[in-house]
Backbone as numpy.savetxt, mean C-alpha at the origin, in Angstrom:
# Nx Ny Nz CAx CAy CAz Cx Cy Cz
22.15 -14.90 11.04 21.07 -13.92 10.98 20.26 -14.10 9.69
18.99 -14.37 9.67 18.00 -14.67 8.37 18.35 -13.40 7.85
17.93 -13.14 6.49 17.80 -12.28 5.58 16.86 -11.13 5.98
15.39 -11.70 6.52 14.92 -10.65 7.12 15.70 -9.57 8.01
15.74 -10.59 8.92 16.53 -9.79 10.28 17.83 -8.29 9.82
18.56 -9.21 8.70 19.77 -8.27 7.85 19.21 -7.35 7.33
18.04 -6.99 6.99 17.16 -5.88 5.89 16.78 -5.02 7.22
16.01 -5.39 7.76 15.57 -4.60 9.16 16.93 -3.90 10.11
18.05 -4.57 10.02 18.62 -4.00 10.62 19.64 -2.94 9.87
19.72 -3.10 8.56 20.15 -2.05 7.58 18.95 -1.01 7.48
17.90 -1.19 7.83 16.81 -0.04 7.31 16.43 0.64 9.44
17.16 -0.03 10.15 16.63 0.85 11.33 17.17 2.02 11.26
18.21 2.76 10.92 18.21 4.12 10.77 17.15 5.09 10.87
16.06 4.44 9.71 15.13 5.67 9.54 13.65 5.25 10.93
14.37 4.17 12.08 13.40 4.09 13.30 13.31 5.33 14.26
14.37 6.06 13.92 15.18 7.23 14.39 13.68 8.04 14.87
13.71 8.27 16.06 12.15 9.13 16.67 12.40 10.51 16.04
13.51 10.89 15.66 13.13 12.09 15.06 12.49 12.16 13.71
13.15 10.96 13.18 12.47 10.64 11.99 11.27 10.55 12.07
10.73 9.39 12.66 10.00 8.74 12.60 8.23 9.94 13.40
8.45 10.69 14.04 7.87 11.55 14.34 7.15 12.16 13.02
7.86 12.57 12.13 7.51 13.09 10.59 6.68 12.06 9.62
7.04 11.12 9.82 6.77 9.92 8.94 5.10 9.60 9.35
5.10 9.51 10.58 3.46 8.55 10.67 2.82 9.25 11.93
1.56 9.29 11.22 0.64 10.01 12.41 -0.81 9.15 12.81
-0.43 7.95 13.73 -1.60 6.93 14.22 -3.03 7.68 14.62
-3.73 7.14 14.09 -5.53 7.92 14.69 -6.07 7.09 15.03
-6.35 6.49 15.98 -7.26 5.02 16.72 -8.97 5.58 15.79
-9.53 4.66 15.64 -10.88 4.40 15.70 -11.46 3.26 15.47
-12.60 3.21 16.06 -13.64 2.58 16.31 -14.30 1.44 15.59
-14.32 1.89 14.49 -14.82 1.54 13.71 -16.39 1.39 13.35
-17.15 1.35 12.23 -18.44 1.41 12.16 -19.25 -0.02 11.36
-20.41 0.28 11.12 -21.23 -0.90 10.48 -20.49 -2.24 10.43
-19.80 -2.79 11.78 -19.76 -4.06 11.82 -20.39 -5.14 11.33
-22.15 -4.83 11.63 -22.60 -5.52 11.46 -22.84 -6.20 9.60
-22.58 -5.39 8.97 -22.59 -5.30 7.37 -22.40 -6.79 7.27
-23.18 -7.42 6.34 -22.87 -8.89 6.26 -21.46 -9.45 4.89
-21.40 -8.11 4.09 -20.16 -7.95 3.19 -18.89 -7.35 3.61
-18.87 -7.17 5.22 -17.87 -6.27 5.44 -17.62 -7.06 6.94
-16.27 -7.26 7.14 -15.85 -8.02 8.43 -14.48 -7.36 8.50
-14.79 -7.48 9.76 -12.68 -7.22 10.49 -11.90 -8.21 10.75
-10.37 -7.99 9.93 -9.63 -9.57 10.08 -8.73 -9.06 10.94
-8.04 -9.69 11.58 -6.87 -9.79 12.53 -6.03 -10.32 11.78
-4.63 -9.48 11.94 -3.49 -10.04 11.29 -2.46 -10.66 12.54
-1.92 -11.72 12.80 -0.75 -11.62 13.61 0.42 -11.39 13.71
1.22 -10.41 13.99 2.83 -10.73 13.35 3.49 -11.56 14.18
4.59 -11.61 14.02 5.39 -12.27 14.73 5.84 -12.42 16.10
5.76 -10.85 16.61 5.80 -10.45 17.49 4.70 -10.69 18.34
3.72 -10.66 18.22 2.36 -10.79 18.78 1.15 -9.94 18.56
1.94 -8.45 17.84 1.20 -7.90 17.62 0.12 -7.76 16.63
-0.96 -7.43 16.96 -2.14 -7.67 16.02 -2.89 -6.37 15.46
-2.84 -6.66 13.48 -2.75 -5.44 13.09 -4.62 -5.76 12.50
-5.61 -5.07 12.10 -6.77 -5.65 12.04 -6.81 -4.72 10.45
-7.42 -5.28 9.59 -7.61 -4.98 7.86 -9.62 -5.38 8.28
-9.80 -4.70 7.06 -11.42 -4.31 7.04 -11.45 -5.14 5.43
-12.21 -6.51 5.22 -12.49 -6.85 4.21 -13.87 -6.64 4.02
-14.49 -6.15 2.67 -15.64 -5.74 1.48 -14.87 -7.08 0.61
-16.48 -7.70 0.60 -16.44 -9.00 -0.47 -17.73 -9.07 -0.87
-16.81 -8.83 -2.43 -18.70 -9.15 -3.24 -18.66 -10.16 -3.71
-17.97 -10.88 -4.21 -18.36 -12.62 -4.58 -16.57 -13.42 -4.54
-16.77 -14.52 -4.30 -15.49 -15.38 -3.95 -14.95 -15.78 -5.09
-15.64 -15.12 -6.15 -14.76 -15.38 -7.56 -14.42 -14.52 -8.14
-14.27 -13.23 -7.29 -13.83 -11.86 -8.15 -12.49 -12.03 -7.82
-11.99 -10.88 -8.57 -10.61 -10.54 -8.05 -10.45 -9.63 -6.81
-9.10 -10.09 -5.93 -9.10 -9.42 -4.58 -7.75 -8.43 -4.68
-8.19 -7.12 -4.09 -6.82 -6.13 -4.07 -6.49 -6.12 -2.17
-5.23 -6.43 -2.04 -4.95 -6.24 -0.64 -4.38 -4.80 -0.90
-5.31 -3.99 -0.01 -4.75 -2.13 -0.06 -4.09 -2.17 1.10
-3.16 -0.99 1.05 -2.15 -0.28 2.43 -2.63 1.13 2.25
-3.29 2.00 3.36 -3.47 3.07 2.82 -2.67 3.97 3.24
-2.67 4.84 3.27 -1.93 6.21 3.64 -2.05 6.68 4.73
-0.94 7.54 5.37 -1.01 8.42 6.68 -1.78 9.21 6.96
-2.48 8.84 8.18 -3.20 9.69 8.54 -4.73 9.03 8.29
-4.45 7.53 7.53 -5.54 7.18 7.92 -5.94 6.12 8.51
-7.28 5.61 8.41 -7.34 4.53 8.80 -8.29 3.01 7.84
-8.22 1.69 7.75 -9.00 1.25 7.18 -10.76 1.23 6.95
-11.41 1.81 8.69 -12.59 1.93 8.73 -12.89 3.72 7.28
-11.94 4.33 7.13 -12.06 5.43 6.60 -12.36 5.01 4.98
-12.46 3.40 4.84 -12.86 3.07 3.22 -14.10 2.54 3.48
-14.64 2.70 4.46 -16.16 1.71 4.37 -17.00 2.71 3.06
-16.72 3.82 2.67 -17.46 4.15 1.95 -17.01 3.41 0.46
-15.90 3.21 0.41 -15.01 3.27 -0.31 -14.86 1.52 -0.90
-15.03 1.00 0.22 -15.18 -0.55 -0.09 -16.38 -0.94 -1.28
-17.68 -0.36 -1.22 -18.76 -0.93 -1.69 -18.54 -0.81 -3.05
-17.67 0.27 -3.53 -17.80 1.07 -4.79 -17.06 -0.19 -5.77
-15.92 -0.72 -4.64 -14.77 -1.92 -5.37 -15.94 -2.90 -5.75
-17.05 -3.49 -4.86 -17.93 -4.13 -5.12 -18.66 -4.05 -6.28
-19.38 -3.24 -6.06 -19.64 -2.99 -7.81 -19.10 -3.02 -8.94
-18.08 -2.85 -8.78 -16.95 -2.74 -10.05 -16.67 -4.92 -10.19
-17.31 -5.63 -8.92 -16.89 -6.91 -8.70 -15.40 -7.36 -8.61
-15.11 -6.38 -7.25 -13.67 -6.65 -6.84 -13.74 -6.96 -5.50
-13.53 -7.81 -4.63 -12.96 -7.97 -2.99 -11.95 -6.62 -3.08
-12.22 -6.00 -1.72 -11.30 -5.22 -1.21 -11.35 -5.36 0.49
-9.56 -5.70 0.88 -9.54 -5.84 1.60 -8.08 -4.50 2.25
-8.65 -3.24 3.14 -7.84 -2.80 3.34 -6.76 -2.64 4.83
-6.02 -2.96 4.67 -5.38 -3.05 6.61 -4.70 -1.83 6.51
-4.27 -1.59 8.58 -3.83 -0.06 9.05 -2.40 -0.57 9.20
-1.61 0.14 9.78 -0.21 0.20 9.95 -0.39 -0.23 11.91
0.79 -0.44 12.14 0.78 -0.55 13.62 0.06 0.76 14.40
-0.84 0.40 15.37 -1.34 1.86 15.95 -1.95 2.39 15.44
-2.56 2.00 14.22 -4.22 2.76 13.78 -4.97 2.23 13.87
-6.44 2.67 13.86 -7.44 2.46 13.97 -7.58 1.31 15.01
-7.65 0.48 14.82 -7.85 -0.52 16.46 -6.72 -1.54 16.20
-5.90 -1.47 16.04 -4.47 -2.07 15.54 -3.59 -1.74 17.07
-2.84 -2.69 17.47 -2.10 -2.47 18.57 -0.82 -2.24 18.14
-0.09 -1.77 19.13 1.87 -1.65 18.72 1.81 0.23 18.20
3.14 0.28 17.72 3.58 1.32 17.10 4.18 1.63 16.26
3.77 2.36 15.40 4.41 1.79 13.70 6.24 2.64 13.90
6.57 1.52 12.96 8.10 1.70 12.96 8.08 1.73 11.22
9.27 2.49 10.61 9.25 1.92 9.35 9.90 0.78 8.89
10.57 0.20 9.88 11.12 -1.47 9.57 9.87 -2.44 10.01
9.09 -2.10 10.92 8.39 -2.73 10.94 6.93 -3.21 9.89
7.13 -1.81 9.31 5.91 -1.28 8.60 5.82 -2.27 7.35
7.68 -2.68 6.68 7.77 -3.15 5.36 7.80 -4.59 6.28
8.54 -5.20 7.21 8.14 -6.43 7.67 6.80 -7.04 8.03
5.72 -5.98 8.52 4.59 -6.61 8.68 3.73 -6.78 7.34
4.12 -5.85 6.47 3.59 -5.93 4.92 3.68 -7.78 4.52
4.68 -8.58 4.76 5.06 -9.63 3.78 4.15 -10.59 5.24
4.10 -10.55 6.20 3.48 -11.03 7.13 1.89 -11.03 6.77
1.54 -10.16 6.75 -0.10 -10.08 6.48 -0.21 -10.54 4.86
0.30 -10.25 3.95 0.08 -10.79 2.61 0.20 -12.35 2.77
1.09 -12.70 3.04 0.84 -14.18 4.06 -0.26 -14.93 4.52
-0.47 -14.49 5.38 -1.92 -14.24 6.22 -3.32 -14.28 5.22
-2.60 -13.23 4.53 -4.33 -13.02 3.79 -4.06 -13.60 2.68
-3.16 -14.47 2.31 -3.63 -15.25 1.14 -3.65 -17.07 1.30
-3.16 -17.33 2.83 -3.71 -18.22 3.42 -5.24 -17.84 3.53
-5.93 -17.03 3.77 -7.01 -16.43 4.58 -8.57 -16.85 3.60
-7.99 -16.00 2.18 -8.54 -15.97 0.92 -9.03 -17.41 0.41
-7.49 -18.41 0.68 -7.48 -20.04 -0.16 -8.58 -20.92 0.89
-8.40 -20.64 2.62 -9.20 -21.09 2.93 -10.74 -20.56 2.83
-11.12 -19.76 2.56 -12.49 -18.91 2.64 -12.99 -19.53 0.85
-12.11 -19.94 0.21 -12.48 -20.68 -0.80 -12.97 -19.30 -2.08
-11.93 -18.27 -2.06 -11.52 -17.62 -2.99 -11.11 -17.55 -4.39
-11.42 -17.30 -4.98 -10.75 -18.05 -6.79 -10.39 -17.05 -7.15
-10.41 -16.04 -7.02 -9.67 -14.42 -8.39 -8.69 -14.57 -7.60
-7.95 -13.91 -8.82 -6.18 -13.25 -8.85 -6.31 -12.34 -7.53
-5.15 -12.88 -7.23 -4.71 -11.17 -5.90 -4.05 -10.25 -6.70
-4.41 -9.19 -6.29 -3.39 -7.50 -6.62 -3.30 -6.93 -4.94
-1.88 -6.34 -5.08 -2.22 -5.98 -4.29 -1.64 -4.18 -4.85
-2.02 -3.39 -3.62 -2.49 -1.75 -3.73 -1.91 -1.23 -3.07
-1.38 0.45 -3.06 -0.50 1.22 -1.84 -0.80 2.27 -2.58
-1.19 3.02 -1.38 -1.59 4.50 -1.68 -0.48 5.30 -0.39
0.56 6.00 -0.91 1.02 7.33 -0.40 2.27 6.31 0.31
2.10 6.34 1.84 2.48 5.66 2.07 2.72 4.39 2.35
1.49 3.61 1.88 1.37 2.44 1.38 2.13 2.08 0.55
2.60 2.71 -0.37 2.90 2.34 -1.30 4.49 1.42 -1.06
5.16 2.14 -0.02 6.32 1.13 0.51 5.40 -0.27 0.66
4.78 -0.62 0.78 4.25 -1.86 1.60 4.07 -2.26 0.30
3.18 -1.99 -0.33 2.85 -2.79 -1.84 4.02 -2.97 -2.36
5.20 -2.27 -2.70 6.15 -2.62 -3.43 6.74 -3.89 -2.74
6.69 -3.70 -1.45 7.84 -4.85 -1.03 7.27 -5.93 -1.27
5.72 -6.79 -0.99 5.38 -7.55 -1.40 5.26 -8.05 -2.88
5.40 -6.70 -4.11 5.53 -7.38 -5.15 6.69 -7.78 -5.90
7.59 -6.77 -4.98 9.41 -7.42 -5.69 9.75 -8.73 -4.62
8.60 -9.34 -3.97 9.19 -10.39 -3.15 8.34 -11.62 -3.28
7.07 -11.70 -4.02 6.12 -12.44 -3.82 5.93 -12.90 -5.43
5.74 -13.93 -5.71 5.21 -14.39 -6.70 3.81 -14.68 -7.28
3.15 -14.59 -5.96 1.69 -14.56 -5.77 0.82 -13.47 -6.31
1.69 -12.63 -6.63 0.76 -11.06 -6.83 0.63 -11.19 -8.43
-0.64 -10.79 -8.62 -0.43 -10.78 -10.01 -0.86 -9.36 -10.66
-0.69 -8.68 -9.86 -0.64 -7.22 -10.36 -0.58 -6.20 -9.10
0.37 -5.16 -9.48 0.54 -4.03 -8.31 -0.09 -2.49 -8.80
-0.86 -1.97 -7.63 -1.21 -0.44 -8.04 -0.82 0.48 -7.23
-0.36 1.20 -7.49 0.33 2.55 -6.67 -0.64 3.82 -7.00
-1.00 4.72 -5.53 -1.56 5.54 -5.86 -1.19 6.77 -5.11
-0.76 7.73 -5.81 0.56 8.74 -4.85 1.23 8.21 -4.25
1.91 7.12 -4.84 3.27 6.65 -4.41 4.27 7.61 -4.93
5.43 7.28 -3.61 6.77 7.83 -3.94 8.06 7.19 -4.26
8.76 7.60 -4.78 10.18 6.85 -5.88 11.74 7.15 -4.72
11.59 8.52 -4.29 12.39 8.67 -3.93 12.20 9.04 -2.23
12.52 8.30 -1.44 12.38 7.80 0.09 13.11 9.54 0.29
13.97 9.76 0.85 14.94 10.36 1.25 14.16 11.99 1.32
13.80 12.07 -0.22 13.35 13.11 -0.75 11.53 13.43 -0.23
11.12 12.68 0.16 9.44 12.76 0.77 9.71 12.73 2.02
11.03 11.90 3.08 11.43 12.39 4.13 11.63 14.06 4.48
12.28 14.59 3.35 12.81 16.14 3.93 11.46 16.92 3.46
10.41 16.26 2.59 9.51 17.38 2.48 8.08 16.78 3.40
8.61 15.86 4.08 7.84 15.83 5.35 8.41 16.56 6.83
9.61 17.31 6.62 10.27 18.10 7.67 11.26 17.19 8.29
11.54 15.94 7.66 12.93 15.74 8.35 13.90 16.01 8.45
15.14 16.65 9.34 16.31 17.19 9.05 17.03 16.65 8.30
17.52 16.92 7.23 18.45 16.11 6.21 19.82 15.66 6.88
20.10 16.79 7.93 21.56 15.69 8.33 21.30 14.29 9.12
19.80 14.00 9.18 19.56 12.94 9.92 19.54 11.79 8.94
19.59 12.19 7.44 19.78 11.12 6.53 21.39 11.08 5.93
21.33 9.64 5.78 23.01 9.53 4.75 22.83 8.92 3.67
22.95 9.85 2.68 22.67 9.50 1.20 23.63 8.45 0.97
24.26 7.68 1.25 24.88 6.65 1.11 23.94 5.23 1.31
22.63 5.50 1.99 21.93 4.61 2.58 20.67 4.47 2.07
20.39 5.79 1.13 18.82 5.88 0.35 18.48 4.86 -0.71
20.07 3.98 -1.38 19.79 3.02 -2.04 18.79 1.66 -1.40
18.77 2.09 0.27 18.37 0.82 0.83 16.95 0.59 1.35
16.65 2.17 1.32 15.05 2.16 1.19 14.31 2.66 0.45
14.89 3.00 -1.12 14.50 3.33 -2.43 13.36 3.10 -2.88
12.30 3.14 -2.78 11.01 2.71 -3.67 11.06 2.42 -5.19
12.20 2.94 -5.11 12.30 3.02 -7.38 13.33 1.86 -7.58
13.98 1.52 -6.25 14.72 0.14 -6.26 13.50 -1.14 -6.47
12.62 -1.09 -5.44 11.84 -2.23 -5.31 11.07 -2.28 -6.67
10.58 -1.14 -6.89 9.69 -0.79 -8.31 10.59 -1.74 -9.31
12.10 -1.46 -9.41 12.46 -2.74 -10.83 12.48 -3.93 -10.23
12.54 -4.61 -8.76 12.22 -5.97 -8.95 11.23 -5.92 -8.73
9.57 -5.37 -8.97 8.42 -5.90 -9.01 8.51 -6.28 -10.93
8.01 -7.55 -11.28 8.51 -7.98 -12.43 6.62 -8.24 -12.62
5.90 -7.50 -11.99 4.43 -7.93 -12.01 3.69 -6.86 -13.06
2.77 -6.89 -13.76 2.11 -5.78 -14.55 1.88 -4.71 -13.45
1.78 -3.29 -13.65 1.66 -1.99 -12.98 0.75 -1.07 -13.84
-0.36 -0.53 -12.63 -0.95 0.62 -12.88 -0.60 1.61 -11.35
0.52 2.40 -12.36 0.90 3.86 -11.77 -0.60 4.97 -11.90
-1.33 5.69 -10.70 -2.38 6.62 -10.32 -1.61 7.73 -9.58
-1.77 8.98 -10.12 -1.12 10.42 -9.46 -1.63 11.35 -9.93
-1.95 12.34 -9.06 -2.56 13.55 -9.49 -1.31 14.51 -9.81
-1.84 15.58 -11.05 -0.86 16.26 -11.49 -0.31 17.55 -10.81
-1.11 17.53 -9.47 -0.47 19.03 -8.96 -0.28 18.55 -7.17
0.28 17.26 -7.15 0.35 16.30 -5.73 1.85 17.22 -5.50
1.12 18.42 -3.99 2.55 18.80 -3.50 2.91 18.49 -2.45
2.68 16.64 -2.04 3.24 16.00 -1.71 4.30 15.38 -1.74
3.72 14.48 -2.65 4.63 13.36 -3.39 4.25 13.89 -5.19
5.64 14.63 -5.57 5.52 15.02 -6.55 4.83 14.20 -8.06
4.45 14.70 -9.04 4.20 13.27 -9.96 5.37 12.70 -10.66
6.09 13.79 -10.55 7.75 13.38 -11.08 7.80 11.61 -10.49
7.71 11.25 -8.83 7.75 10.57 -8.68 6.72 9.00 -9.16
5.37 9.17 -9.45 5.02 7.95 -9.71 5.16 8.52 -11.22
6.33 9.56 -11.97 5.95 8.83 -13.35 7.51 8.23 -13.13
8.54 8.76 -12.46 9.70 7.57 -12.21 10.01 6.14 -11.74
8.66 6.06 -11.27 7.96 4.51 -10.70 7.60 4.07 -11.73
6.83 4.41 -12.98 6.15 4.27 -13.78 7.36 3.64 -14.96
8.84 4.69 -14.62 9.45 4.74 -16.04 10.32 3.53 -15.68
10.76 2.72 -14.79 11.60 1.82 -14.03 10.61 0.55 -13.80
9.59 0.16 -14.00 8.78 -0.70 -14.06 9.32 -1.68 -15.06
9.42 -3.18 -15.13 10.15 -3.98 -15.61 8.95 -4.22 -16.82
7.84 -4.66 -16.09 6.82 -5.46 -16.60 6.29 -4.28 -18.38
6.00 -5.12 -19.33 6.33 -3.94 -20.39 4.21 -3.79 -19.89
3.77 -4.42 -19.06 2.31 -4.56 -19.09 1.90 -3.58 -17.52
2.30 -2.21 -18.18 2.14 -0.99 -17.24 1.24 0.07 -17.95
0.66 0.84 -17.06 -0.12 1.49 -17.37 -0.23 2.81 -16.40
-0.71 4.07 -16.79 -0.19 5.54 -15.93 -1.38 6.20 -16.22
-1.68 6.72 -14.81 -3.30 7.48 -14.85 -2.48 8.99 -14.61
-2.62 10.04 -14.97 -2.51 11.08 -14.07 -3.71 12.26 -14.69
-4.71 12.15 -13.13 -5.45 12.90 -12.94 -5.56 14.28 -13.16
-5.78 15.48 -13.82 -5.52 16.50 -14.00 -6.15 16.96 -12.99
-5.24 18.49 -12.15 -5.44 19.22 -11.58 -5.88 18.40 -10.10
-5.53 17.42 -9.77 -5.28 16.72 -8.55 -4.65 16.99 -7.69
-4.94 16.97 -6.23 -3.65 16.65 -4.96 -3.53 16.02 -4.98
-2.84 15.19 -3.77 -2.07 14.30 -3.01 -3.80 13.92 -2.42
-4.80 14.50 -2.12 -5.80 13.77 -1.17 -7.05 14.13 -2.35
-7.08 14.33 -3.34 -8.23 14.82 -4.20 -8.38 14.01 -5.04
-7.46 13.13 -5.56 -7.93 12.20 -6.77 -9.72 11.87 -7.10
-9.78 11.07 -5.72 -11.67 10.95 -6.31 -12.02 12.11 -6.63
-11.52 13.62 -6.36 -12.58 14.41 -6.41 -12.57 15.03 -8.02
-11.49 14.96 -8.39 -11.07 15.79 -9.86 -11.29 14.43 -10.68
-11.49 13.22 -10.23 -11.23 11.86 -11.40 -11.88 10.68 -10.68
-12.66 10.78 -9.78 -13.21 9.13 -9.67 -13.59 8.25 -10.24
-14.80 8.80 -11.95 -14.55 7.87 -12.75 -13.19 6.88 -13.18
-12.49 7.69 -13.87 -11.26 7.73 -14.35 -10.53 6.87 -13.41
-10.58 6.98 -11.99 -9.89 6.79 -11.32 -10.08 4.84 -11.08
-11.83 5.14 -10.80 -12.15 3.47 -10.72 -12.14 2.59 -12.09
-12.39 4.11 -13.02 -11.97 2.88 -14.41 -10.86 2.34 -14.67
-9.91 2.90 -14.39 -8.58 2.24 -14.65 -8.16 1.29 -14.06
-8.52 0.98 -12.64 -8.63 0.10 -11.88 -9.11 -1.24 -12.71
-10.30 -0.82 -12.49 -11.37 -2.45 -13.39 -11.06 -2.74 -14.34
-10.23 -2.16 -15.41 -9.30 -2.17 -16.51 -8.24 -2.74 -16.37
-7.49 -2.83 -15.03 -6.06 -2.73 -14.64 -6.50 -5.00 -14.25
-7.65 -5.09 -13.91 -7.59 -6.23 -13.18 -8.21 -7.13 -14.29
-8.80 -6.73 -15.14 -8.93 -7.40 -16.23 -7.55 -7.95 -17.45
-6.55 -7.72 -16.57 -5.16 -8.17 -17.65 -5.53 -9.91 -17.42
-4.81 -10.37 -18.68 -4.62 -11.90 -18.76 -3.97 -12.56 -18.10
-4.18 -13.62 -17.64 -3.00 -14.28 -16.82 -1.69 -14.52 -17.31
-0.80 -14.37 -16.57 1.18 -14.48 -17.10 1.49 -15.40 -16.28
């Protein structure tokens, strides 16, 4: 049995439909301004066959590129506003959905969710070398993204910087305050889908982003992401008087400055 296969099958527990009911809420759409000559839809393939589609914003083939994972409940067409702004700042942003959003086929699983993560980073950095790309990759996870970003940076050597934005540290604990029944978890097993595990083997520079009143995903958690970070070339935004969905609104400067700050580190 490959290594993959052994991880997926230690982490199907939490495939559990009761779980998994709490965890992810798919919204199909449409999508808009196709036609945008800076903005295209990529197809990812996994393994399986299924095909997950990411929305790339490219302002020049020599900037730096962030591969984003965004959060529940949304979808990638939901950054077209959101893409142009990376542009200006002279960043590629390229963001993909989870299984079953936005025009993405399948159904998101959370084993599947961290397996298709290392699949599409794959993908899109084959994607990037042929399209004749030159900036550093980062890649990005917001909420629940943020599982996805971690796994690619405690596994990939390619990344040369990770950003978390209302990410969570402790799996188990954002399960029960998403309404999962706790006897459906066994704390014997939270070591295995830990976020604050993957956080010390990402050995990549980190900019930790959290708003200070997220009664979501507490900030306790991205400053414990923050405090378990290997790389001594980390850095911690927290937004005052923020949610879990408000950051641009209490800090967008702040929010994109740290960013364009964050991608300007030196090469390691």
């Amino acid at each position: 049995m490959s290594p993959s296969a052994k991880e997926n099958l230690s982490l199907a527990f939490l495939d559990d439909p009761r779980i998994l009911v709490h965890v992810f809420y798919p919204r199909r759409d449409i999508g808009s301004n196709l036609e945008a000559s800076n903005r295209s839809v990529v197809p990812f393939h996994m393994e399986d066959g299924t095909r997950i589609d990411g929305v790339m914003h490219i302002a020049n083939k020599s900037f730096p590129n962030i591969l984003f994972f965004h959060g529940n409940g949304e979808t990638a067409y939901d950054y077209d506003d959101i893409g142009p702004m990376y542009g200006e700042m002279n960043i590629n942003f390229c963001v993909v959905d989870f299984r079953g959003y936005g025009t993405s086929e399948g159904t998101p699983k959370y084993t599947s969710m961290l397996k298709d993560a290392e699949s599409i980073f794959r993908q899109y950095l084959a994607l990037v070398k042929e399209e004749g790309f030159t900036g550093k990759v980062f890649v990005m996870g917001r909420s629940l993204g943020s599982a996805s970003a971690l796994k690619i940076a405690s596994s990939r050597s390619e990344v040369s910087g990770l950003i978390l934005e209302s990410g969570f540290a402790h799996t188990f604990n954002l399960l029960v305050n998403l309404g999962v029944n706790p006897r459906l978890l066994d704390g014997s097993k939270e070591h295995l889908v830990s976020n604050q595990k993957m956080m010390k083997g990402a050995k990549v520079p980190v900019l930790v982003i959290h708003g200070e009143e997220d009664d979501i995903i507490p900030l306790e958690d991205g400053l414990d992401l923050y405090a378990v970070a290997p790389n001594e070339n980390k850095n911690m935004l927290v937004i005052p008087e923020a949610g879990h969905n408000t950051l641009m609104l209490y800090g967008l400067e702040e929010y994109m400055e740290a960013i364009k700050h964050f991608l300007e580190i030196p090469a390691f």
